[in-house]
C-alpha positions as CSV (number, residue, x, y, z in Angstrom):
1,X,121.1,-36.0,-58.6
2,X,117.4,-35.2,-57.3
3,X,114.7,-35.7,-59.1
4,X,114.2,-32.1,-58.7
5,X,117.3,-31.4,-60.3
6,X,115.7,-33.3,-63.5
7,X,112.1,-32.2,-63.3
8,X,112.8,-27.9,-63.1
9,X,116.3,-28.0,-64.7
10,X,116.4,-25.9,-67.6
11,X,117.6,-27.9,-70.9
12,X,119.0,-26.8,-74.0
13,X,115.4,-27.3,-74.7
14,X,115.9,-29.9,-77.5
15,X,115.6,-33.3,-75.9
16,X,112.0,-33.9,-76.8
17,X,111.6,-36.0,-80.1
18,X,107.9,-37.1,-81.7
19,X,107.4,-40.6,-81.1
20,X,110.5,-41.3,-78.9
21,X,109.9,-43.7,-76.0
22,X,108.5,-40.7,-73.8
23,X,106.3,-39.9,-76.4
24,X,104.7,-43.2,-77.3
25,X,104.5,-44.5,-73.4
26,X,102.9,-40.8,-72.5
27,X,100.2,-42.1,-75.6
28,X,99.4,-45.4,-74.6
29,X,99.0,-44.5,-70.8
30,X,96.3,-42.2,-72.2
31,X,94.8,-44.6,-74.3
32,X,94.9,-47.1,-71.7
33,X,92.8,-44.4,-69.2
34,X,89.9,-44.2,-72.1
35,X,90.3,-47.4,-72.6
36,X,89.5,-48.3,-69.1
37,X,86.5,-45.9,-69.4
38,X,84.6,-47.4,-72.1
39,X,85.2,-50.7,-71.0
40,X,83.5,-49.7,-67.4
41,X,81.1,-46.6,-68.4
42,X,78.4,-48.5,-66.7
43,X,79.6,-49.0,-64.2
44,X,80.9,-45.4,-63.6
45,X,77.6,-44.9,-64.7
46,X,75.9,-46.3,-61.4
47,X,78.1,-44.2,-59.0
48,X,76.3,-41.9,-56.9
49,X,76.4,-38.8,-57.8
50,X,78.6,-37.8,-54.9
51,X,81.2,-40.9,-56.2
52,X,81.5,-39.4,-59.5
53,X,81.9,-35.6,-57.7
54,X,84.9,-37.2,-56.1
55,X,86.4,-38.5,-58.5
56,X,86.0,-35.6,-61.0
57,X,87.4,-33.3,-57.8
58,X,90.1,-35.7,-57.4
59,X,91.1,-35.3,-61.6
60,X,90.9,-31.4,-61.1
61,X,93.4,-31.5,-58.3
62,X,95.7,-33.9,-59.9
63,X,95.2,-31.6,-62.9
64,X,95.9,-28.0,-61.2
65,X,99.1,-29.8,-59.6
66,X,100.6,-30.3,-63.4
67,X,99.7,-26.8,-64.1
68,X,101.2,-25.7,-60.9
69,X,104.6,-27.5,-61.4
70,X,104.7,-25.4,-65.4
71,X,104.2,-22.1,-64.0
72,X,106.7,-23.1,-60.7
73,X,109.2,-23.7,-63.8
74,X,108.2,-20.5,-65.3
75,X,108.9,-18.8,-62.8
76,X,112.3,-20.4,-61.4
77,X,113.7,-19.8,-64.9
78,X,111.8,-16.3,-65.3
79,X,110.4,-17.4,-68.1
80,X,108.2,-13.8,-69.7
81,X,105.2,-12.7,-70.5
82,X,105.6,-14.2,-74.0
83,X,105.2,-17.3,-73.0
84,X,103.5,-17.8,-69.5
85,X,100.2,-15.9,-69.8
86,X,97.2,-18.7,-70.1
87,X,96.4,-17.8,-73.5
88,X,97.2,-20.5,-75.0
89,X,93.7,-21.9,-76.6
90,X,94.5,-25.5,-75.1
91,X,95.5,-23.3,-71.7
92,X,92.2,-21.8,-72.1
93,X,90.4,-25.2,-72.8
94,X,92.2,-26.5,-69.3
95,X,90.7,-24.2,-67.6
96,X,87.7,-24.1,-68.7
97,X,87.6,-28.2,-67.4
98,X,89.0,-27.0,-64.2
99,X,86.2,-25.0,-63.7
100,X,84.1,-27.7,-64.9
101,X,85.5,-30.4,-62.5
102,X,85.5,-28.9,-59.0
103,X,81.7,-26.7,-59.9
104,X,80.2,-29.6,-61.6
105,X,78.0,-26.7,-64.0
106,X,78.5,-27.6,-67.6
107,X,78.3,-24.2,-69.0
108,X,81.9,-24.2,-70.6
109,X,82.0,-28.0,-71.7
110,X,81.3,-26.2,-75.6
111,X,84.8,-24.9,-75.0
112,X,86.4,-28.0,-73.9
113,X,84.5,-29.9,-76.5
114,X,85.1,-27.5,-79.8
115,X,88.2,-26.5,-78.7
116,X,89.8,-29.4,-76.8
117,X,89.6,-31.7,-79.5
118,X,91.5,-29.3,-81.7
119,X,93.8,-27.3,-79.1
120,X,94.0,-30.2,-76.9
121,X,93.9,-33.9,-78.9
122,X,95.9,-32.8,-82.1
123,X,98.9,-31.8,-80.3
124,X,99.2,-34.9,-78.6
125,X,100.6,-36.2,-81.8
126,X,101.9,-32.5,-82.8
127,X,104.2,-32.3,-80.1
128,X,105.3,-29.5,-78.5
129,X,107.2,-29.4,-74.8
130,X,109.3,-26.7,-75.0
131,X,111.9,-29.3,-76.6
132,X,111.8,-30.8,-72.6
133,X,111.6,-34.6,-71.8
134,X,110.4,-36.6,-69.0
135,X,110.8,-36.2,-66.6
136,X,110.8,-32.1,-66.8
137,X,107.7,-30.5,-64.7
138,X,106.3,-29.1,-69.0
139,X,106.5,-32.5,-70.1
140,X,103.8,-33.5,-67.0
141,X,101.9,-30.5,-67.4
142,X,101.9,-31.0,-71.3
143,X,100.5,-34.3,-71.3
144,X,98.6,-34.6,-68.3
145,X,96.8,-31.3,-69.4
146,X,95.9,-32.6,-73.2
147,X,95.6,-36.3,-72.1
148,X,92.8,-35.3,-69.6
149,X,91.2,-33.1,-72.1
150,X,90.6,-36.0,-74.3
151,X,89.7,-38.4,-71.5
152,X,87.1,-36.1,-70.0
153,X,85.6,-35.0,-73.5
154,X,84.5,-38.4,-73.6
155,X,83.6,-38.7,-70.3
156,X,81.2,-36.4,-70.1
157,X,79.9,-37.5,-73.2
158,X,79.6,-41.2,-71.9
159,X,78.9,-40.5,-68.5
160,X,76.9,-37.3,-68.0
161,X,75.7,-37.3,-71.6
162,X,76.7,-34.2,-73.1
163,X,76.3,-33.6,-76.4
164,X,77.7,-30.2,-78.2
165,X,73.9,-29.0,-80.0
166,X,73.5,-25.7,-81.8
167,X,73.9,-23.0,-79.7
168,X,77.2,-24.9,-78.4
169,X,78.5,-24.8,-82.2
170,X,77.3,-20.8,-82.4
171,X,78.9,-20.1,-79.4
172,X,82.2,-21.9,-80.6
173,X,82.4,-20.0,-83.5
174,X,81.8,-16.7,-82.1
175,X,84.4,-18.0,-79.6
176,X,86.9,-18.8,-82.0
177,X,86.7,-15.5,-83.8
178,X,87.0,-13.3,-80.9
179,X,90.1,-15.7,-79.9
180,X,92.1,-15.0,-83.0
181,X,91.2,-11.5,-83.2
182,X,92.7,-10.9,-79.7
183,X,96.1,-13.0,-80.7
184,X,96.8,-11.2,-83.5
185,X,96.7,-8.2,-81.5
186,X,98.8,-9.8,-78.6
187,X,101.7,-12.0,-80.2
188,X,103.0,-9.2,-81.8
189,X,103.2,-6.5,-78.4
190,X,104.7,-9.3,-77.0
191,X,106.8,-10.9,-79.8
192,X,104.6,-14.0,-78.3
193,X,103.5,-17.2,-80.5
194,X,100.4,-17.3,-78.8
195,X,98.6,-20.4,-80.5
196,X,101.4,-20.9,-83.5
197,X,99.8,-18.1,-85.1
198,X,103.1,-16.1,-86.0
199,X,104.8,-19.5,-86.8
200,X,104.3,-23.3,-86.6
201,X,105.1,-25.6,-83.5
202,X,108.7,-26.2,-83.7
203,X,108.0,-30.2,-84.5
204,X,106.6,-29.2,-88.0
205,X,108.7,-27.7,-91.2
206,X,107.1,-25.2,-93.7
207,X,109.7,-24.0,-94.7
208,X,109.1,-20.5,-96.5
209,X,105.4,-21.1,-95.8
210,X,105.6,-20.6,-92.1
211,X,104.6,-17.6,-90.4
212,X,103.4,-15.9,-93.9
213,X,99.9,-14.2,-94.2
214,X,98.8,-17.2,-95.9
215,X,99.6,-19.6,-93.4
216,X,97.9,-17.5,-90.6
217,X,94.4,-17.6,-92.9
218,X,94.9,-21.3,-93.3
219,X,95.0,-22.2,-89.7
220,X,92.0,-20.2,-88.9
221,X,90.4,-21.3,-91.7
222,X,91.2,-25.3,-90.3
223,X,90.6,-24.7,-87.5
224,X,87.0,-23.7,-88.3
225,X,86.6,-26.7,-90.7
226,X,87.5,-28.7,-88.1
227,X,84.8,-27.2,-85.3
228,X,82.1,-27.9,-88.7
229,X,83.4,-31.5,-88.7
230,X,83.0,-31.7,-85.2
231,X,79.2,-30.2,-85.0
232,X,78.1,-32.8,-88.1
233,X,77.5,-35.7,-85.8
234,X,75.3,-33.9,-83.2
235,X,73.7,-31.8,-86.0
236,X,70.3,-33.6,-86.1
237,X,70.7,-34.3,-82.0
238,X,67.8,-32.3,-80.0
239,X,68.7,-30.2,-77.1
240,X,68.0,-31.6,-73.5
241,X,65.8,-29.2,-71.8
242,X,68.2,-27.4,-69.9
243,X,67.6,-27.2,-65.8
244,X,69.1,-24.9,-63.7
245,X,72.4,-26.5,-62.4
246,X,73.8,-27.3,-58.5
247,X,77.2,-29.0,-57.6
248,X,76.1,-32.2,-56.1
249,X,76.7,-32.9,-52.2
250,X,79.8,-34.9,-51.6
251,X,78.7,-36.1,-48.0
């Protein structure tokens, strides 16, 4: 059949397993990627600005396309409200890079730091596709999405020399509070899991845990230890002096 057939068919939604073959070649092509940054950062380094423009424009587009080809699915299978809006915190993290890539301003890399590692690593291991394999257009989207969130945290740490000070970790927090707040309200008007607040990813058993007021306190609660953990090794770093930013002339 077409490899359309196989990339927007709708599955019993139950082919995805956590480090299958699909799952562990999806991983090392990832690590292979960061790999291949660290081992040439210096080079990458040297680029013009204008090269490394380019190339950050070229990621967005490649990045948007995945995106594209989850909410084509969506909305071939009319998939509702409950599910599609971009609310997701590692949706929210993905676009916050999107708008980072193709402006080139920096003003929302707190997001994709705090919460990318956290929305956007973790479930690379944590799993969760919809229960769809490769090569289905939300397995793409899922791992392109979180696998360039990684790539480009350190990136722009290595390369552009970003580091998340203070008033990034302040801002996070604030961020993180308002977040929940507003999914709390949301996943139940919409009987919507937004963030696996009502219930855990379908990969993990809590049995009678899951889904209970206490397990909604501890994952805000990690969550939050996790954004402290993240702050500790830039806690003593100083802020750069901060200049007004412009996109950089590709020509």
């Amino acid at each position: 059949m077409a490899f359309s057939y196989y990339m927007f068919h709708k599955p019993n939604a139950n082919d995805f397993h956590l480090f299958s073959t699909e799952h562990i070649v999806a991983l090392v092509l990832i690590a292979a990627a960061i790999a291949l940054l660290v081992i040439f950062r210096e080079q990458i380094q040297a680029w013009p600005g204008s090269k490394r423009r380019k190339f950050e424009i070229t990621a967005g587009v490649i990045l948007l396309l995945a995106r594209g080809g989850l909410y084509l699915y969506y909305m071939i299978f009319d998939i509702g409200l409950k599910e599609m809006l971009p609310i997701y915190m590692c949706r929210l993290v993905i676009i916050a890079l999107l708008y980072t890539l193709f402006t080139g301003r920096k003003g929302l890399l707190f997001i994709v730091y705090y919460f990318g590692i956290i929305f956007g690593v973790m479930p690379l291991i944590v799993v969760d596709t919809g229960g769809h394999t490769f090569p289905h257009a939300t397995y793409f989207s899922f791992f392109i999405g979180h696998g360039m969130i990684l790539f480009f945290n350190i990136y722009y740490m290595l390369i552009e020399n970003y580091r998340p000070v203070g008033k990034d970790f302040r801002k996070a927090i604030i961020t993180l509070a308002v977040y929940f707040g507003v999914i709390a309200i949301i996943n139940p008007l919409l009987s919507g899991n937004y963030n696996y607040l009502e219930a855990a990813p379908p990969t993990i058993k809590l049995g009678a845990f899951d889904g209970t007021p206490m397990y909604k306190l501890t994952l805000v609660a990690v969550f939050m230890l996790a954004m402290v953990l993240e702050y500790l090794p830039f806690a003593r770093t100083r802020p750069v002096k901060e200049e007004e930013e412009t996109p950089v002339n590709l020509d």
